[in-house]
C-alpha positions in Angstrom: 176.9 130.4 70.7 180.0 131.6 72.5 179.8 134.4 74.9 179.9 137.5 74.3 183.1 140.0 75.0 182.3 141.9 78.3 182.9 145.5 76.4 181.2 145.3 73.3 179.1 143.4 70.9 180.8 140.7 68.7 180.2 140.8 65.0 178.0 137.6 63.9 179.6 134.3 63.7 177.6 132.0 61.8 179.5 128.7 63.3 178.3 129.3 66.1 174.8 130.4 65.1 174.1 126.8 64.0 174.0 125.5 67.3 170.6 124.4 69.5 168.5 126.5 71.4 169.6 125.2 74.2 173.3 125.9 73.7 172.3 129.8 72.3 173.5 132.3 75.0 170.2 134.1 74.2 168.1 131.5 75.2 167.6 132.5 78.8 166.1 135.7 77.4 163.7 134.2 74.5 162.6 131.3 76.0 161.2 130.7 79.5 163.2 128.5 82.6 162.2 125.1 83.5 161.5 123.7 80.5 163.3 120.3 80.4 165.3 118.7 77.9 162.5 117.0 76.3 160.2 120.3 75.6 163.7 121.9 74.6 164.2 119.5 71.8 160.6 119.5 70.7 160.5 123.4 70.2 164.0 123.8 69.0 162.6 121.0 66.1 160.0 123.6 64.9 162.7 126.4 64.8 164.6 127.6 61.3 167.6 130.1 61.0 167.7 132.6 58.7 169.9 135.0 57.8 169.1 138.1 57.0 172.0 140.5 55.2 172.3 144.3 56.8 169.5 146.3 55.1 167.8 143.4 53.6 164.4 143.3 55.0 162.7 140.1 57.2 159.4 141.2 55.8 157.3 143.8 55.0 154.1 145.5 55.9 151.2 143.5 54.2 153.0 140.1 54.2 150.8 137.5 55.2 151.7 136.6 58.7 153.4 132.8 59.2 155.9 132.6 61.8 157.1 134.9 64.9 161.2 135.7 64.8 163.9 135.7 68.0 166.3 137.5 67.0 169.8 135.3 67.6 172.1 137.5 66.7 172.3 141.6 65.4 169.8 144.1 65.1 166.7 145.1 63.1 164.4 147.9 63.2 160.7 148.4 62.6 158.7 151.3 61.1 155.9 152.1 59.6 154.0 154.4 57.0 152.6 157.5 58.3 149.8 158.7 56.9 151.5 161.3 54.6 153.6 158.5 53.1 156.6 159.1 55.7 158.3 156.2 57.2 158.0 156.5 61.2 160.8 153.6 63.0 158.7 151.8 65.7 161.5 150.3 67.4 164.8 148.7 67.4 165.3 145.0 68.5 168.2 143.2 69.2 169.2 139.4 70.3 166.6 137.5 72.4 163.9 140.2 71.6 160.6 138.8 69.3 159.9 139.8 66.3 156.2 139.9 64.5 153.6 139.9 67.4 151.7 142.7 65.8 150.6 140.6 62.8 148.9 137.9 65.2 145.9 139.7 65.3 145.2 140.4 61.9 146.9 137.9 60.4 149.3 140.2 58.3 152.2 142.2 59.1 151.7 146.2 60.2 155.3 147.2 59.5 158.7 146.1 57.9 161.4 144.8 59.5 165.0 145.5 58.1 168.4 144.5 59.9 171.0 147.2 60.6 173.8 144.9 60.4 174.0 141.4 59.4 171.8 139.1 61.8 170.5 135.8 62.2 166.8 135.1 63.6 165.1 131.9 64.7 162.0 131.3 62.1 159.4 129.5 64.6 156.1 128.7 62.3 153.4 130.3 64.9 151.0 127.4 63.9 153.0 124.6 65.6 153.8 126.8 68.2 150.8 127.3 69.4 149.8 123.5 69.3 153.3 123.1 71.9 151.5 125.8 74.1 148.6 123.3 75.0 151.1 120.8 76.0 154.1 123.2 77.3 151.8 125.4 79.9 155.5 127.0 81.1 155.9 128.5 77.2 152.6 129.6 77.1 153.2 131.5 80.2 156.1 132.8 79.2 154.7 133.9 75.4 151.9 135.7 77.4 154.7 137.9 79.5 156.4 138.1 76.3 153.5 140.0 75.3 152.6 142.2 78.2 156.6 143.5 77.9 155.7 144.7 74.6 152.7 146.4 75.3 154.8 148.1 78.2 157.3 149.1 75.6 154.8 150.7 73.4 153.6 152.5 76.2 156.8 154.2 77.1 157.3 155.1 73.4 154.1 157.4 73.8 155.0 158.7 76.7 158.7 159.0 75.4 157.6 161.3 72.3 154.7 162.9 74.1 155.9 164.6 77.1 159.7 164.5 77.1 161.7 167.4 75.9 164.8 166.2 73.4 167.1 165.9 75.8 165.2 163.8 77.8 164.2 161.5 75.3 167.5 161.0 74.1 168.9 160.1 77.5 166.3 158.2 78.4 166.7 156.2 75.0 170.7 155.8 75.7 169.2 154.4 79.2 167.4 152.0 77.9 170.4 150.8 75.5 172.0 150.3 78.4 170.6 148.1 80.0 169.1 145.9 77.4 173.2 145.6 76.2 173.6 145.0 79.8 171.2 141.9 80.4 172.8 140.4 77.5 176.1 140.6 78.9 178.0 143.8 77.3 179.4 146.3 78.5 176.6 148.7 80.0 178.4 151.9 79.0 180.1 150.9 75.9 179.0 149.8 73.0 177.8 150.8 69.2 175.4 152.6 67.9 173.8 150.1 65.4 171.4 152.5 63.9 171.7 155.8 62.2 171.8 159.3 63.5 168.9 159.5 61.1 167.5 156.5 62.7 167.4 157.9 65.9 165.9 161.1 65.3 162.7 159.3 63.7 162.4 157.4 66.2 162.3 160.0 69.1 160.8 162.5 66.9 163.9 164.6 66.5 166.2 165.9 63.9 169.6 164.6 62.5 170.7 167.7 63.6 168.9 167.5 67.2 170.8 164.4 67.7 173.9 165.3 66.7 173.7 168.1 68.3 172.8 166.5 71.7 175.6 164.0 71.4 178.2 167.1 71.3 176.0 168.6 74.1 176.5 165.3 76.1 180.1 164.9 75.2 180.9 168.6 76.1 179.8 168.3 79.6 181.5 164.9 79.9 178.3 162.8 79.9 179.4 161.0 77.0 182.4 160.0 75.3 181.8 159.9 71.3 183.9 158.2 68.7 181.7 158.0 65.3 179.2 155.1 66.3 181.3 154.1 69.5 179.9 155.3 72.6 181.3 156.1 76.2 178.8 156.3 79.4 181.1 158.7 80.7 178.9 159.5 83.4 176.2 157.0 83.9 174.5 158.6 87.0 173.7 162.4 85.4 172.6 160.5 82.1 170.1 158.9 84.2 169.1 161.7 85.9 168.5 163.8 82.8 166.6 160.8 81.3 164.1 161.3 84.7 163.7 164.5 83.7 166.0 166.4 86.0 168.8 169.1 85.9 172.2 167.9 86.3 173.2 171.3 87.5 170.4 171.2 90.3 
């Protein structure tokens, strides 16, 4: 897969896409170092592609679980059903992030998976990957940190909705865009918001109007710069101080 542009995001180019893992820029980030040609080629002959159309979903809560996903290219996000019916997003995950760990346990999927743009995911059948894990040790190793990141991430989504006023949690989210464009190889402070206003205020427990609101908060003190979905780190260091929970002003 070519590289990336160094300021924003490409769109998806399927000729690329239909290359190795191996020769996918994302690889260093889905898969683990060290593993030689040989294990390369035996776990890239288990892998699928599929394509999967902006909105369409990659499957749904109650599916019966099969096969874990790496996002090549685009974005998807996750939610579930609260209890009163409403749809809660759980996430968004982009290229070299995993897909479908929370159906290992129980064998079926606990949310749905839909892509905000059109995106690409490696299909790896979880049965045949966990016979390579008795004879790859270094992917094993590397599934089980895979793992403890996401149980990480889940933790800082509590913390993120539980004791964070709005502004906070919407800096801190920005924060973390940042630098997950960053260790991809974009542009740390600019790139596109894939997901909705909408989007984001479910996720961080916030209004559309919160949001928007915060963006022209942001914008008006020259923290952002804002053009529809394009964004601007205008001023990278006070966004990270407001997402620590501190005053700009102070």
């Amino acid at each position: 897969m070519h590289q990336p542009s160094p300021h924003t995001a490409p769109l998806l180019d399927i000729a690329a896409l239909r290359k190795s893992c191996s020769s996918c820029s994302m690889h260093q980030l889905c898969l683990p170092m060290g593993l030689d040609e040989s294990d390369m080629l035996r776990l890239d002959s288990i892998i699928g592609r599929r394509r999967v159309r902006r909105d369409d979903t990659l499957y749904r809560i109650g599916d019966k679980f099969g096969s874990l996903y790496a996002v090549r290219a685009g974005q998807f996000k996750t939610y579930q059903a609260n209890p009163d019916g409403a749809r809660q997003i759980t996430g968004f995950q982009m290229s070299g992030e995993l897909l479908g760990m929370d159906a290992i346990s129980t064998d079926s999927h606990q949310c749905d998976a839909v892509a905000l743009e059109d995106s690409e995911v490696c299909d790896i059948p979880f049965a045949r990957l966990e016979e390579l894990f008795g004879d790859i040790p270094t992917l094993l190793r590397h599934f089980h940190r895979i793992m403890s990141k996401e149980i990480t991430r889940e933790q800082s989504i509590i913390l993120l909705l539980g004791n964070m006023r709005a502004e906070q949690r919407f800096a801190a989210f920005l924060v973390n865009l940042s630098s997950r464009y960053a260790a991809r190889g974009y542009s740390s402070t600019n790139f596109q918001l894939r997901m909705t206003r909408e989007d984001i205020g479910n996720y961080l427990g916030l209004t559309i109007e919160s949001v928007s609101r915060l963006l022209s908060k942001f914008r008006k003190e020259g923290i952002l710069k804002v053009d529809k979905r394009d964004l601007e780190l205008a001023d990278f260091p006070a966004l990270k101080i407001l997402a620590m929970g501190a005053d700009t002003c102070s």
